[in-house]
Steps between C-alpha positions, in 0.01 A plus 500: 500500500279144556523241313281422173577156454663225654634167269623231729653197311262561235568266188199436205496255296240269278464187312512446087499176339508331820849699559540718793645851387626743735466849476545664790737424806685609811341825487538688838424883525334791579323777350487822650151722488478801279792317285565560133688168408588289171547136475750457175667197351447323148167350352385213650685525829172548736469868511066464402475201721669727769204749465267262527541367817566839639158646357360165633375364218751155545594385794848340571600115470673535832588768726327825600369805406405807738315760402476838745612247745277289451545105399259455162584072476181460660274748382200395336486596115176676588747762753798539262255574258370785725891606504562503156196728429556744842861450537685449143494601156659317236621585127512228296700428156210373329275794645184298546264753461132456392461544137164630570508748737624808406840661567322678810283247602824255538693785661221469744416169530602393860363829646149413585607195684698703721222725584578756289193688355423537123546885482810482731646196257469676235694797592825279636508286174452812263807683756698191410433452147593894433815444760571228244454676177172280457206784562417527130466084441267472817219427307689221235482138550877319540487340133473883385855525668864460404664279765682805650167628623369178554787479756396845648155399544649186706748761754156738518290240630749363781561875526164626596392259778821663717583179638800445720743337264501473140638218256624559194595235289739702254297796478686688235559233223262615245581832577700789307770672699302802555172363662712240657649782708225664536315205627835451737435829661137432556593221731799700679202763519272248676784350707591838604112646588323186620800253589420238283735230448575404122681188456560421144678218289683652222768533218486905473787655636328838545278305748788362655683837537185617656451210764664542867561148514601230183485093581649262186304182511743264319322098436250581757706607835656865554833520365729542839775715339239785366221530771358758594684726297408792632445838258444882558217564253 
């Protein structure tokens, strides 16, 4: 199996109130392709700021980050934006959809700037959206949504551009039990048909059951005496 991602000495940190606070550090590891793995560990101990630098969207204070084997310290933003859109898809807590757009249209949203024609988009977002239980709100705007759905719409959109690896920032929190396993199965579904790569930060111990591999972030670095632990989902 080749490697995902690389972290070489990675550490992130950032200034407040003229104080330097450290977030990140000492992080060296790899990430396998076609992986289903969760980063775990309490609030506040760098689990979102983790996913950000792996879907690119931060870069590190100091050290390295490789992605397909490739370094991305010196990319351009105007190339790791062109890997975000071909390459990742990311679930976010706060779902940051378009209040606009409609359910489908937000499902769809990053399709026609991969090339991805109108009738064509239409039919992956609407194969996601009923693969999420979402079919019958396609139409609805996301302020006509509970935050359940809203969270649905969020995993259909960075669903239906099939990108390589997806990032899911505690996917199942405003989720009951049964839709959060249901939504579960849809990834190990996608993991198992397309090889997609989920790597998620969570507190959901059905997630964790589910993941091959579990890393404990503990203030910032991986805790030594639990990673990987390694599971049989």
């Amino acid at each position: 199996m080749s490697i995902l991602y690389r972290l070489s000495d990675v550490h992130y940190s950032y200034r407040w109130n003229q104080q330097l606070i450290s977030v990140l550090k000492n992080l060296n590891f790899e990430i396998q392709k076609g992986c289903f793995l969760c980063f775990v560990g309490p609030s506040g101990t760098g689990k979102t700021t983790l996913l950000n630098l792996l879907g690119l969207i931060d870069r590190p204070t100091r050290g390295e980050i490789f992605f397909e084997g490739q370094s991305t310290n010196s990319l351009s933003e105007n190339v790791l934006e062109n890997l975000r859109l071909k390459k990742i898809g990311f679930v976010f807590q706060s779902f940051h959809l378009i209040p606009t757009l409609t359910v489908l249209e937000n499902t769809s949203y990053f399709l026609p700037h991969l090339g991805v024609d109108s009738a064509l988009s239409k039919k992956q977002s609407l194969e996601v959206l009923d693969l999420l239980g979402l079919s019958d709100q396609a139409y609805k705007k996301p302020l006509e949504l509970s935050g359940g759905q809203r969270q649905r719409v969020a995993i259909a959109r960075a669903m239906a551009k099939q990108p390589d690896v997806i990032l899911a920032d505690e996917p199942t929190a405003n989720l009951d039990q049964e839709t959060a396993g249901k939504i579960i199965e849809a990834f190990k579904g996608l993991q198992r048909s397309r090889g997609t790569s989920f790597i998620f930060s969570t507190h959901d111990a059905r997630l964790m059951s589910m993941a091959g591999t579990v890393h404990t972030l503990t203030s910032g670095e991986l805790d030594p005496s639990k990673n990987p632990q390694e599971t049989t989902p």
